[in-house]
RODO-2510 file (C-alpha; in nm, 4 decimals, decimal comma):
residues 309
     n   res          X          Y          Z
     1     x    12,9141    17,2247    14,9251
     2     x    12,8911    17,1156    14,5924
     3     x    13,1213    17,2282    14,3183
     4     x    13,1181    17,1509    13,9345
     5     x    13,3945    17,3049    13,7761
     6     x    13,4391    17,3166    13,3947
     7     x    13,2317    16,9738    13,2722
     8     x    13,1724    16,8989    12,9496
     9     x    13,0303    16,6058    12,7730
    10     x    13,0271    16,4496    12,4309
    11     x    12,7902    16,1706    12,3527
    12     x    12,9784    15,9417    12,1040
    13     x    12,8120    15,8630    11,7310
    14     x    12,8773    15,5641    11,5161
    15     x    12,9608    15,8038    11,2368
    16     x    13,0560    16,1814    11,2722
    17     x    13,1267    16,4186    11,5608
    18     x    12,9130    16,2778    11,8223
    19     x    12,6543    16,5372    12,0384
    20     x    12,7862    16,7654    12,2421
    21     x    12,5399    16,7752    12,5253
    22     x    12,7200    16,9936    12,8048
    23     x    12,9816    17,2521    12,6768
    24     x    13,1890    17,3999    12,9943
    25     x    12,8949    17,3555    13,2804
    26     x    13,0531    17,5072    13,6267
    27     x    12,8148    17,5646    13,9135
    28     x    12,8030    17,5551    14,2892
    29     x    12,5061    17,4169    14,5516
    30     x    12,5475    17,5199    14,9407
    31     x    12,4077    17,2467    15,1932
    32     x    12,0744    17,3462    15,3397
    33     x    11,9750    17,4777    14,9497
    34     x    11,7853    17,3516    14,7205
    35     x    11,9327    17,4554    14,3689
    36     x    11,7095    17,4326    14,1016
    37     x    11,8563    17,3156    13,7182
    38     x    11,6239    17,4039    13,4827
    39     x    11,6426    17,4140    13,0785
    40     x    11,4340    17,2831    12,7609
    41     x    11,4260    16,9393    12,6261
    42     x    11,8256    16,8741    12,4849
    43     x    11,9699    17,1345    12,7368
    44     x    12,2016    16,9143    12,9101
    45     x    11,9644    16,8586    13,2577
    46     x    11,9442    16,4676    13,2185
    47     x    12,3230    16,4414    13,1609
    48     x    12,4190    16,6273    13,4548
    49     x    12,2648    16,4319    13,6455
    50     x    12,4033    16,1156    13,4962
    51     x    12,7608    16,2807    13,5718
    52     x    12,6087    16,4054    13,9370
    53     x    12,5109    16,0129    13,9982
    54     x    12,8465    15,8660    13,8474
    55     x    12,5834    15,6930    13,5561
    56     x    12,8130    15,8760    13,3495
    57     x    13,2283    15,8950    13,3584
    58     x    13,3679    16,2293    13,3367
    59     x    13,5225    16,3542    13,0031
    60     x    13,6544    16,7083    13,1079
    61     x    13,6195    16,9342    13,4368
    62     x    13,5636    16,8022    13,8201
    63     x    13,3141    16,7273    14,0168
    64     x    13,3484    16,7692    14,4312
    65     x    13,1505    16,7400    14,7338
    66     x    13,2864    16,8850    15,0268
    67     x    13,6174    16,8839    14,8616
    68     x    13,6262    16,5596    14,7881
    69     x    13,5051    16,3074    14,4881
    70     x    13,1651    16,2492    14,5140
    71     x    13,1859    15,8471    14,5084
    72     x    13,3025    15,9482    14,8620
    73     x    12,9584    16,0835    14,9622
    74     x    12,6594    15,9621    15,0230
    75     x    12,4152    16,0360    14,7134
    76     x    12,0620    15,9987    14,7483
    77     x    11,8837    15,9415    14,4331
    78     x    11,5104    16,0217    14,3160
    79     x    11,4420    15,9318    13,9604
    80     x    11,1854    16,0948    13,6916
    81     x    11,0673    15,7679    13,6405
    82     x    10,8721    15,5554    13,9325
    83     x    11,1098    15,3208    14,0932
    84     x    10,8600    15,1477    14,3362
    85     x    10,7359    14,7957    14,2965
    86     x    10,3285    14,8568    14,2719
    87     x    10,2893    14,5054    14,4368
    88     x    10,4514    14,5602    14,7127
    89     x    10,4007    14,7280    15,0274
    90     x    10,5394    15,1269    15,0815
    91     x    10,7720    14,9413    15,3960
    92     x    10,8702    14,6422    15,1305
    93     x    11,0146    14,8842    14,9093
    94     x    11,2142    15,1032    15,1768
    95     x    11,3442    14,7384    15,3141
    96     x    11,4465    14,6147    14,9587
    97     x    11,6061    14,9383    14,8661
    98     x    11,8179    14,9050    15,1763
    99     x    11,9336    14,5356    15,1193
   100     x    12,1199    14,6908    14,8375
   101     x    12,3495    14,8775    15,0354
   102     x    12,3843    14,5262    15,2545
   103     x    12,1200    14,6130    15,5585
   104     x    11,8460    14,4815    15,6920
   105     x    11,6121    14,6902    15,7960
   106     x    11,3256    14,6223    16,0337
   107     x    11,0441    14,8365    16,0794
   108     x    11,1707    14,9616    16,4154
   109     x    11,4807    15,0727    16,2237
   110     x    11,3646    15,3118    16,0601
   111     x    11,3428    15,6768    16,2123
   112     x    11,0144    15,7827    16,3115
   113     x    11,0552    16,1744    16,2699
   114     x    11,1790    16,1009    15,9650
   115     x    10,8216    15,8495    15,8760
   116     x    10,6366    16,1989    16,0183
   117     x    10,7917    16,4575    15,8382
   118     x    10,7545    16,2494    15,5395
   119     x    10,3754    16,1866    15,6358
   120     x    10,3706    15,8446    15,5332
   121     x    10,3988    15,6687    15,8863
   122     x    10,0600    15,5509    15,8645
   123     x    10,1266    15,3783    15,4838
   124     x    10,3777    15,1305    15,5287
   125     x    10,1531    14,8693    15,5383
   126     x     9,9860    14,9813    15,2419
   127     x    10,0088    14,8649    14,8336
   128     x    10,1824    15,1283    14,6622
   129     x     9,9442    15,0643    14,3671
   130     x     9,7186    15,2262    14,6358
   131     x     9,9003    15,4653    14,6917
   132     x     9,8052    15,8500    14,5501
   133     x    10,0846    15,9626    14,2995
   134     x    10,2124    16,1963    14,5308
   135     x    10,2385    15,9835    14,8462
   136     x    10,4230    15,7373    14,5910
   137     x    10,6784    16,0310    14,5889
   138     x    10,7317    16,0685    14,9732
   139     x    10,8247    15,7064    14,9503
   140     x    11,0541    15,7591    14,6971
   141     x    11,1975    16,0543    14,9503
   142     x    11,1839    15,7878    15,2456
   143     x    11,4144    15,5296    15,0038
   144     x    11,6564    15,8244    14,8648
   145     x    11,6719    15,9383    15,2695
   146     x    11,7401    15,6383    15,4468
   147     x    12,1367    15,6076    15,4137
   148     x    12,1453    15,9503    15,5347
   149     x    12,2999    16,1396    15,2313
   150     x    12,4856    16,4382    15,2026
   151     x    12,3935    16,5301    14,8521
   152     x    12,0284    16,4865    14,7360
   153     x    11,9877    16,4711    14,3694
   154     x    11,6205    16,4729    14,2091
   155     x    11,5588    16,4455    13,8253
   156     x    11,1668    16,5263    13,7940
   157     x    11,0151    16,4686    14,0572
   158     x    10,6705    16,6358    13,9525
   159     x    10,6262    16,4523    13,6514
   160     x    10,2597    16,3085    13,6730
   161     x    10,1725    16,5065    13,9949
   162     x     9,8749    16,7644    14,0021
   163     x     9,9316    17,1184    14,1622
   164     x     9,8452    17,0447    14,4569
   165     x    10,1180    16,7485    14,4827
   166     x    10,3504    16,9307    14,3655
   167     x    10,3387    17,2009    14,6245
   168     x    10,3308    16,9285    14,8948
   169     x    10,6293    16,7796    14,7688
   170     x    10,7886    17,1012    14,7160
   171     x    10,7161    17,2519    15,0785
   172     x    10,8821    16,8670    15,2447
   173     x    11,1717    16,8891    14,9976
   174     x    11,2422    17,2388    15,1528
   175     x    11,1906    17,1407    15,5299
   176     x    11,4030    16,8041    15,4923
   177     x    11,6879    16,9990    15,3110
   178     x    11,7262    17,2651    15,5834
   179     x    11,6437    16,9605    15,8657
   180     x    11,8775    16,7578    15,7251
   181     x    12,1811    16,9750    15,5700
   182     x    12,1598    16,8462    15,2936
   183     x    12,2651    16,9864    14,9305
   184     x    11,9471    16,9728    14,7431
   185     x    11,9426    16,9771    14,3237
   186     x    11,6270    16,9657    14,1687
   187     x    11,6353    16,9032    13,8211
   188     x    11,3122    17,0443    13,7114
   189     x    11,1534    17,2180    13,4307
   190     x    10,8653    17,3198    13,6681
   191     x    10,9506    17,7232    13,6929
   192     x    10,7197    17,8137    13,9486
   193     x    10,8762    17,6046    14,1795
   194     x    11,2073    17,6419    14,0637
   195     x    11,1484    18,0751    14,1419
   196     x    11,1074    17,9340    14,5290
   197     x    11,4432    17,7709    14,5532
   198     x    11,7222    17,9477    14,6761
   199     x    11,9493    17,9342    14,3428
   200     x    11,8469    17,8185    13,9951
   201     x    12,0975    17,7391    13,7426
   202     x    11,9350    17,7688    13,4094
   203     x    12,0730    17,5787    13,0765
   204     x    12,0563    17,6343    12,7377
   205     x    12,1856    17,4101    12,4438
   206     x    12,4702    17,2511    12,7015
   207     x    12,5834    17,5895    12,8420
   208     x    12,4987    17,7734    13,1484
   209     x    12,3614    18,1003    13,1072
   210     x    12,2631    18,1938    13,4539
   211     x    12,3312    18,0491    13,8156
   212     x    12,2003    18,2950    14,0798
   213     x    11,9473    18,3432    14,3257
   214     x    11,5891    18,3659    14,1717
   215     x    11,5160    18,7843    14,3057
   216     x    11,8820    18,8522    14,1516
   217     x    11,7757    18,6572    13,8163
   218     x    11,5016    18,9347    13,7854
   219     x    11,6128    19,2277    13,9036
   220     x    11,6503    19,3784    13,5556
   221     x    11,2289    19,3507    13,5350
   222     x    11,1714    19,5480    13,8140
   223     x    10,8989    19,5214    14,0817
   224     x    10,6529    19,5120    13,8626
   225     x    10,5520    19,3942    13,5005
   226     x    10,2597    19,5207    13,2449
   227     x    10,1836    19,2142    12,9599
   228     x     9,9811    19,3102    12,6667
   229     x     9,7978    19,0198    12,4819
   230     x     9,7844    19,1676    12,1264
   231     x     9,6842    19,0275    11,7474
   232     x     9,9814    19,2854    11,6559
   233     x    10,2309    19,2837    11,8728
   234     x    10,4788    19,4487    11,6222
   235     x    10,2619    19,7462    11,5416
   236     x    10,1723    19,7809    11,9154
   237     x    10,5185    19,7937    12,0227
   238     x    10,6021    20,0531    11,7978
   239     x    10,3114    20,2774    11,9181
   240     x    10,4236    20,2530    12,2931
   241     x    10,7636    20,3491    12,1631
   242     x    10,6441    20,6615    11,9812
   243     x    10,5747    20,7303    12,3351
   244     x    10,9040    20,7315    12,4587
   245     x    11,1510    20,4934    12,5441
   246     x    10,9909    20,1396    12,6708
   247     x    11,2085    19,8592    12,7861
   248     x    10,9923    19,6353    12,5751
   249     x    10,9969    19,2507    12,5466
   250     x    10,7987    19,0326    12,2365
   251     x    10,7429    18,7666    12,5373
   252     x    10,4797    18,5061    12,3152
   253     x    10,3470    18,4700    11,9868
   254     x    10,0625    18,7211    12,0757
   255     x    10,2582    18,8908    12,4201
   256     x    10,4271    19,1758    12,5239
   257     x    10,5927    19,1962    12,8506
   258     x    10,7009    19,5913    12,9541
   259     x    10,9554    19,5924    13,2186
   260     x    10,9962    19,8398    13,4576
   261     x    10,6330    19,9980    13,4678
   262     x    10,2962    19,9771    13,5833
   263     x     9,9403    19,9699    13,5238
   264     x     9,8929    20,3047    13,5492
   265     x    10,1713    20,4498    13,3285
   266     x    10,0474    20,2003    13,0513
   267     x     9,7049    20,3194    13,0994
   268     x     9,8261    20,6443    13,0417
   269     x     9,8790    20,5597    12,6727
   270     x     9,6691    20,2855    12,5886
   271     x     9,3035    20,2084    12,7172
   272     x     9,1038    19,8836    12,7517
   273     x     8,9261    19,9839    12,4107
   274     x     9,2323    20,0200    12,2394
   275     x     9,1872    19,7654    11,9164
   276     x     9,5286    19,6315    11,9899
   277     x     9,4715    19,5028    12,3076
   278     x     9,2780    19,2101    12,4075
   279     x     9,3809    19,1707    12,7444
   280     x     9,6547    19,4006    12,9915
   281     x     9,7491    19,3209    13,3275
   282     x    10,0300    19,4094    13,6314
   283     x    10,2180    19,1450    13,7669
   284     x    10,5181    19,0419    13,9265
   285     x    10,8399    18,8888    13,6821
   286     x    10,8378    18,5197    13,7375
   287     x    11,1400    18,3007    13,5726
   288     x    10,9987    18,2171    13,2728
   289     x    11,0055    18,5681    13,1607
   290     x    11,3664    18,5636    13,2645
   291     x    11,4140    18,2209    13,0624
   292     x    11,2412    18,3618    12,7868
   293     x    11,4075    18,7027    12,7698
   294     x    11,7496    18,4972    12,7651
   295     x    11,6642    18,2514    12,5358
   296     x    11,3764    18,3492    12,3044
   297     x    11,1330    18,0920    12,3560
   298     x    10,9592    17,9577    12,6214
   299     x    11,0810    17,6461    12,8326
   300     x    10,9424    17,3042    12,7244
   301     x    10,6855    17,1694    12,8709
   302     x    10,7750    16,8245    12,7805
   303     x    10,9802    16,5623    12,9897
   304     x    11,3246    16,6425    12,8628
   305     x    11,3915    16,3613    12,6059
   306     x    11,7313    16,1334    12,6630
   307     x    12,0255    16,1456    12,4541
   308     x    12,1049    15,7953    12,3005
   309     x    12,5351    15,7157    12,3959
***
């Protein structure tokens, strides 16, 4: 298991107070989870993992896997940015990476089942520049696998991948954590995909404000959700309330989100020809309602930007 206890961390300034970028972070990951750390752009993701991958020294608090100091563990890395050489072959890169932890690796060394699951048995021989951007990733997998870590630590790993991608890397980051036992943390600001994992620790401005498993994060919506697209979402509010008492929610600009309800108890009060509504709909409560409910605005979309030291 994976336990942060109490971090904080202030980036130093030239003049001033310096920026406080993690303010009294604890959190735990089990092995055979993947724990999902999302938050906006400045929330504190990228410096967690700098502290996670000892980039970073530790000002305040603890960090321990398996009871122990993680420079005792084996830490496999994937980075937001692309760490392959495009001129060299998908097996060139897996052998190079491992000459940096002083082996040499033929092809024969490396596990087969491990070149299956990963689906990418039948690339090795192939450019990366050839390679699709989400194949590049499964290499990137195959690199951050092949010492056989313990903790698994992945800092955008969707950036630049289409849907589709994504949900193929998703699905074999799930099957190698449970195959594997690892302890899986996926920084991300992809909510969809952070709803599937099995916790999700969200941040906000350096703090923590929720670390729980994504059906307890949204138990307080209910089942089911009713979101009203609206020009007025003030004066529409106020005539569901003269209704009785709505557990209401100003979700966007133009968006109201009523918790608790459906379609048809709406529809009791309003009608599609109402001249406040422009579009209504039932759904399930996904994360970003959560995240939005908690923090008042919607998660970036952005890739979260890096603090200077």
């Amino acid at each position: 298991m994976l336990l942060v206890q109490n971090i904080a961390h202030t980036y130093a300034a030239r003049r001033g107070a310096g920026t406080r970028a993690l303010r009294g972070v604890s959190l735990t990951a089990a092995q055979g989870d993947v724990t999902a750390v999302v938050g906006s752009n400045g929330s504190g993701k990228t410096t967690l993992f700098r502290l996670l991958t000892g980039v970073l020294a530790l000002q305040q608090g603890s960090i321990t896997m398996h009871n122990a100091s993680p420079r005792n563990a084996r830490i496999g890395v994937v980075f937001q940015s692309p760490s392959l050489d495009p001129h060299l072959t998908a097996f060139e890169n897996i052998r190079h990476h491992a000459m940096l932890y002083g082996l040499r690796l033929g092809r024969d060394d490396i596990s087969a089942a491990l070149l299956d699951r990963l689906g990418i048995a039948d690339a090795l021989d192939t450019r990366v520049s050839a390679l699709s951007g989400g194949f590049q990733r499964r290499v990137e997998l195959a690199k951050a696998l092949l010492t056989k870590p313990e903790l698994l630590v992945l800092d955008e790993p969707f950036t630049g991948l289409d849907v589709d991608a994504r949900e193929s890397f998703f699905s074999l980051l799930r099957e190698v954590t449970v195959e594997h036992r690892l302890v899986t943390l996926l920084i991300t600001h992809v909510l969809p995909l952070a709803t599937r994992c099995d916790r999700v620790a969200v941040l906000e401005q350096g703090t923590l404000i929720a670390d729980d498993a994504p059906a307890r994060l949204l138990e307080d919506f209910g089942p089911t959700v009713v979101e009203i697209t609206t020009p007025d979402p003030a004066t529409l509010a106020a005539h569901l309330r003269t209704h009785g008492d709505r557990d209401l929610l100003h979700l966007r600009e133009q968006t109201l989100l009523l918790r608790n309800t459906g379609l048809r108890d709406v529809a009791s009060i309003l009608d599609a020809d109402h001249p406040l509504v422009q579009d209504i709909q039932a759904r399930r409560p996904t994360l970003e309602d959560f995240f939005i409910a908690r923090t008042g605005h919607a998660i970036a979309r952005a890739e979260e930007e890096l603090l200077a030291a």
